[in-house]
N, C-alpha and C positions, 0 to 999 in steps of 0.2 A: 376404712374400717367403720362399722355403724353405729350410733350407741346403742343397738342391741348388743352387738358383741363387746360393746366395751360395760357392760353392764354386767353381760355375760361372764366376764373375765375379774369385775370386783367381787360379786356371789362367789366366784371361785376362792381369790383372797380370803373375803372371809369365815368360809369354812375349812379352807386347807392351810393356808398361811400362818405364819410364826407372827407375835403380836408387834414386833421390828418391823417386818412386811408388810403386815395390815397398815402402822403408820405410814410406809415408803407410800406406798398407795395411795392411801389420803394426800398423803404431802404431795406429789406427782401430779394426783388426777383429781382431786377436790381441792385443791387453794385448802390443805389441814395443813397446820403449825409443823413445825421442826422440831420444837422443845421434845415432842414422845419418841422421835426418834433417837433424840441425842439420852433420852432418859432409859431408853431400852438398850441401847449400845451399851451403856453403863455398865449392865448386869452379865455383858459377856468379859468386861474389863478386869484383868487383875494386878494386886498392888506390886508387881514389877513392873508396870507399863504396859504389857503384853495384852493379848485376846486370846483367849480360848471359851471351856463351855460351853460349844457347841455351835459359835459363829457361821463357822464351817460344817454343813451338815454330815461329813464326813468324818468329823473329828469330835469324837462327844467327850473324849475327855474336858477335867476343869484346866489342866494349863497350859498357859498360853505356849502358841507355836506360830512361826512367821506368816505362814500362809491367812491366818488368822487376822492378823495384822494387817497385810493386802485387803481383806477382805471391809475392815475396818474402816481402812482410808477411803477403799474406794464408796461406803456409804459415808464417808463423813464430804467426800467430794463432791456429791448429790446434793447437799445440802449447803452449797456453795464457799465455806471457809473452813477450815481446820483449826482448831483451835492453837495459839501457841505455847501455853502450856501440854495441850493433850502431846502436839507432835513434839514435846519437849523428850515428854517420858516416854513415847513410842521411841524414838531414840538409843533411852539411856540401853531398854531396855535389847533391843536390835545389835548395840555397842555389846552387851554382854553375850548376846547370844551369835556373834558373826564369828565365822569362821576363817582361820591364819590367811586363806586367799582373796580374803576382804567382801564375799558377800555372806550371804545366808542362803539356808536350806529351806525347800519347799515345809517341812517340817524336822526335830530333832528328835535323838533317840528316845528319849520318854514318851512318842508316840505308839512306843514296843508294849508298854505298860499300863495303857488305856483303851477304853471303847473306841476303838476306828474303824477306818474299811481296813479291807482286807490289804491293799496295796499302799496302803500309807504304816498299818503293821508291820508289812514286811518288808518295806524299805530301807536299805541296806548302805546307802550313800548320802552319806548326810554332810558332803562339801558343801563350798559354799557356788550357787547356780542364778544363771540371770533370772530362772523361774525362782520366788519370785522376786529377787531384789530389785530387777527393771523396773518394774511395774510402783515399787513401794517407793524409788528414787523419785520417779517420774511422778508424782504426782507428789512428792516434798518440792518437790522444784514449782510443778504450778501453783503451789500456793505459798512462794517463795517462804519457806519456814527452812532456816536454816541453822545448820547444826555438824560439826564434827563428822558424824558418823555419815551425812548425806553425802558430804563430800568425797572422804573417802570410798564410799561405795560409787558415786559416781565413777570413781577413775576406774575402779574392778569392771562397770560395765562398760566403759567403752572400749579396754583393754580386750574385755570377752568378744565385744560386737565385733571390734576390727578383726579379731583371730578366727571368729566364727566360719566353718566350712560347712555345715547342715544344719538345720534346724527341726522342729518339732511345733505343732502348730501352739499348744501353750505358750513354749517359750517365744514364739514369733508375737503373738501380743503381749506378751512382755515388753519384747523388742519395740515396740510400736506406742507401748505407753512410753517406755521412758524416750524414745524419740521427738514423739509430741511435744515433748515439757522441755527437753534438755534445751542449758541457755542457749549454748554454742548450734544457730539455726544450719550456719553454713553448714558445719560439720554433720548434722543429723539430717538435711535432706539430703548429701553425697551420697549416708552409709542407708541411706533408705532405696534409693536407686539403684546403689550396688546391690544391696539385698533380698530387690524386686524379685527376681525369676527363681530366688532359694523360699521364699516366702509363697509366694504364688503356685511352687513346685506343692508344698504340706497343703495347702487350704482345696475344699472339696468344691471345686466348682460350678459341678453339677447339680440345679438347685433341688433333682428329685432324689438327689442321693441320701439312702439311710445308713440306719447303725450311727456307730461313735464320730460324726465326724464334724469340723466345724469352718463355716460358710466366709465368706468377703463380710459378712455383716459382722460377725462373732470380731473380728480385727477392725473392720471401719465402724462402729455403731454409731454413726452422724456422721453427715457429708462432709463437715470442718475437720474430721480426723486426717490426720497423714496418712493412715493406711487407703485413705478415702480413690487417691491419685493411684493405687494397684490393681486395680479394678474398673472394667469399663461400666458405661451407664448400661447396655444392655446387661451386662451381668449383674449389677445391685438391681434393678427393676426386676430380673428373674426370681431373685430371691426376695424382694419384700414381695412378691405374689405369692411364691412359694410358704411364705412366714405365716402371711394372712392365710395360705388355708391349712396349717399345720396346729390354730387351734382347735382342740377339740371338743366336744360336745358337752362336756362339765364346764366351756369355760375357759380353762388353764391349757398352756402349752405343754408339752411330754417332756419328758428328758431320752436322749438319746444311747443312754449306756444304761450296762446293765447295774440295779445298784443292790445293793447290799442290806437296807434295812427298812420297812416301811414307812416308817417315822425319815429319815432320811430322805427316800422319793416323794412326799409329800412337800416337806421342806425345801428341796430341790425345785420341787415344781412350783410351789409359790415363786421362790429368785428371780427362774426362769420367764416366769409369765410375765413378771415385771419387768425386765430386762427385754423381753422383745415387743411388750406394749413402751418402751422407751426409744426402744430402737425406728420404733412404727412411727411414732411423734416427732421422731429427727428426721423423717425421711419424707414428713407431709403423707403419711399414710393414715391418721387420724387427724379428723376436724378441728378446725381453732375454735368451735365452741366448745369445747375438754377446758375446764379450766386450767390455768398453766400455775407449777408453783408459787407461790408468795415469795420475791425477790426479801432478803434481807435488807 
């Protein structure tokens, strides 16, 4: 990547992106502080613990909903530690909102009752599903913050992972974060091996293929990932080509589905651009003169 296009892709940030994002950015790719991102996270936070407000561009209501929470961790993971108070109350709050089969739902029914998309309104199952508790366990565990309700959700997912006979590509990176993190190493490369060819079976391997669908990168995003070993080198080399030429001429990366509200694909498209300008930088597809975040 050149720093025309990575220049190309900040002017993007800055006229499309949410002010969260604009900081991810800076924080990422100019050595900028962490303090504005942990200060803008704030104001999606509410006094149950929870995220809502719009974390999720999907979800514009103000209260919090799990997915939200995923979403949460996974920027507070970028910025290298979790706080042990914040994943105190992410918790308590998680604790109140799980469901009698020990995990939580993608979102709860007061998503009926707010601005959403169309397919989070009318979601109709609101058990409790490894989308997304894996992914929210799996990343309590790498930053070992521990607590009651981790644990117990841990056992809900490995109970699901063992039982699991199909999957869906969301839930397979689920499956893969909380793979990555969980203690027990032996047991999570077995069930990563067994789960090779069901995983392998949902992910679109084709790197020219369009519409909804998501790639070997979208599950390995760095070569240190577990999912990294499901995928050959020819196949991750086709797709970071692929990635590189899928930005487009503003700059920003597209998003793949159809979305629902403009404000929302905007927003969308910021995440995105950062997320495959991150994926680019884990894969030695941008230069080491980018400056690299400010370790804490």
């Amino acid at each position: 990547m050149t720093m025309e296009d990575l220049r190309a892709a900040e002017h993007f940030i800055s006229r499309t992106a949410r002010l969260i994002d604009r900081h991810r950015f800076a924080f990422h790719f100019s050595s900028g502080p962490a303090a504005p991102i942990l200060s803008a996270l704030e104001s999606y936070r509410n006094v149950d613990g929870g995220y809502g407000n719009g974390l999720d561009p999907d979800l514009r209501g103000h209260g919090s909903q799990p997915i939200a929470v995923e979403t949460a961790l996974r920027y507070l993971d970028e910025l290298g530690s979790i706080g042990r108070d914040t994943a105190a109350d992410i918790c308590k709050y998680l604790t109140r909102v799980t469901h009698s089969n020990g995990g939580v739902p993608s979102v709860l029914p007061s998503v009926r009752h707010t601005e959403a998309a169309p397919w989070w309104r009318e979601a109709d199952d609101f058990a409790g599903a490894l989308a997304p508790t894996a992914s929210i366990v799996g990343i309590l565990h790498k930053h070992h913050d521990p607590h009651p309700w981790r644990d117990r959700a841990t056992s809900f997912c490995w109970t699901r992972i063992v039982g699991i006979n199909w999957t869906d590509p969301i839930e397979a990176m689920g499956i893969c974060t909380f793979l990555q993190n969980a203690p027990n190493r032996t047991r999570a490369n077995a069930e990563l091996d067994r789960l090779a060819p069901m995983i392998r079976a949902v992910v679109e391997l084709d790197p020219d293929a369009t519409g909804h669908v998501h790639t070997p990168l979208d599950l390995a995003p760095s070569p240190d990932h577990i999912a990294r070993r499901l995928f050959t080198d020819a196949e991750i080399d086709k797709h970071l080509d692929a990635l590189l030429a899928q930005q487009a001429d503003d700059g920003g990366w597209p998003i793949n589905w159809e979305s629902w509200a403009d404000t929302a694909t905007n927003e969308w498209r910021g995440i995105i651009t950062i997320q495959r300008l991150l994926t680019l930088r884990a894969y030695g597809r941008i230069g080491s003169s980018v400056p690299a975040p400010i370790q804490a």
